[in-house]
N, C-alpha and C positions, 0 to 999 in steps of 0.2 A: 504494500500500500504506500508506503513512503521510500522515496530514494533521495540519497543525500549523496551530489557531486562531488569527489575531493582531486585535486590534482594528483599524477601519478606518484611524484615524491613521497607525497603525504599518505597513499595508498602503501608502499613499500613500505614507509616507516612502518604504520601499522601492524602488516603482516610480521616483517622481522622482528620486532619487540611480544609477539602472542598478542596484541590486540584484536587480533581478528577470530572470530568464531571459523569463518569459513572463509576459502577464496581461489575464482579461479580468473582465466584469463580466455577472451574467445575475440578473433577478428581485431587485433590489436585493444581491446576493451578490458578491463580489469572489474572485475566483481566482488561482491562479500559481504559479510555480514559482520560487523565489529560487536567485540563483548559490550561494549558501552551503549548498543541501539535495544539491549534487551531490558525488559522491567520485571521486576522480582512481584510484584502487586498485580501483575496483569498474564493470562493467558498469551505466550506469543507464536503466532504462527507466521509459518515463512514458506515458500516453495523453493526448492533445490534439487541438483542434479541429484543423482547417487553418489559423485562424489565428496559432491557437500554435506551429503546426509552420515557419510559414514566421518568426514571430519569432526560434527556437530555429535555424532554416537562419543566418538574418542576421547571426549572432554568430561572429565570427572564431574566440573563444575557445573554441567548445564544437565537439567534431567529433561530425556527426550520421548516422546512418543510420536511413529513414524505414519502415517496416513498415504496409501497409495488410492489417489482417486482415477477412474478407470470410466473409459466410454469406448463406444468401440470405434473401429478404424472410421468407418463414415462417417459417423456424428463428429469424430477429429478436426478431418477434412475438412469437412463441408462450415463450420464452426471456424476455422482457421480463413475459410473461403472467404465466408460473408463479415468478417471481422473489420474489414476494410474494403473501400469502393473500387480499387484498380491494388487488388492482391499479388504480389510477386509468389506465381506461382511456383517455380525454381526454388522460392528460399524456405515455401511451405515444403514439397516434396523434400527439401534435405532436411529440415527440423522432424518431419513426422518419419523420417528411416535414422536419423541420428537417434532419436525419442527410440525407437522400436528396439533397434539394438541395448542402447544405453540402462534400458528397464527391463530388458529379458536378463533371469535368472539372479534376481539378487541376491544379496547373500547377507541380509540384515532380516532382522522380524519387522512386519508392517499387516493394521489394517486396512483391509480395502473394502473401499467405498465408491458404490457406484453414481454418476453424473452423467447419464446418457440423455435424460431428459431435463428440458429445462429446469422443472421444479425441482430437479435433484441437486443441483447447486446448493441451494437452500438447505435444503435435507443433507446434503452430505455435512454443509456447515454446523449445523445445529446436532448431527451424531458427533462430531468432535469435540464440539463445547462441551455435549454432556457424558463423553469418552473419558476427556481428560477431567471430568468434575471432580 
């Protein structure tokens, strides 16, 4: 929900000092999530790769529970399609076979939750709230 720009220097501090929970790099772009954007008073949820997800496991300090929400190949697609008016089809087909590969065979525990229908957005949200209650 919230992103916060930082320049790259200030990116690599972070990571080299453990201030960052997670972090990766894709298309010359740098990502992550810093210990200091979490709140100890509030539920926090985030979306990440698997790779972010097993760095975010690795940390003693942070207690996590994994949510894999799942729709099928079309509903992906097609949701990816209408998401914008003049869709770069090219960058949809590499994200949904990078995705495909990337989430086959994990190897962490996760609940799955399905989102195939619009109202399950909702629904998946609202089992997590009272998952992690």
């Amino acid at each position: 929900m919230n992103y916060f720009f930082i320049d790259p220097e200030e990116f690599a501090y972070k990571v080299l000092n453990y201030e960052m929970l997670e972090a990766t790099s894709f298309n010359g772009w740098f990502y992550g999530t810093s210990l200091d954007s979490l709140r100890s008073d509030v539920l926090n949820i985030g979306v990440f790769n698997p790779d972010g997800i097993r760095a975010i496991i690795s940390n003693p300090e942070v207690e996590v529970q994994v949510f894999r929400v799942v729709a099928s190949d079309k509903t992906r697609l097609l949701r990816q399609l209408n998401r914008e008016n003049s869709p770069n089809v090219d960058e949809i087909v590499r994200r949904y076979k990078t995705d495909k590969e990337d989430f086959n065979d994990l190897d962490f525990d996760y609940t799955e939750i399905s989102n195939e229908a619009s109202a399950d957005l909702t629904r998946a949200v609202l089992d997590i709230v009272d998952l992690c209650a």
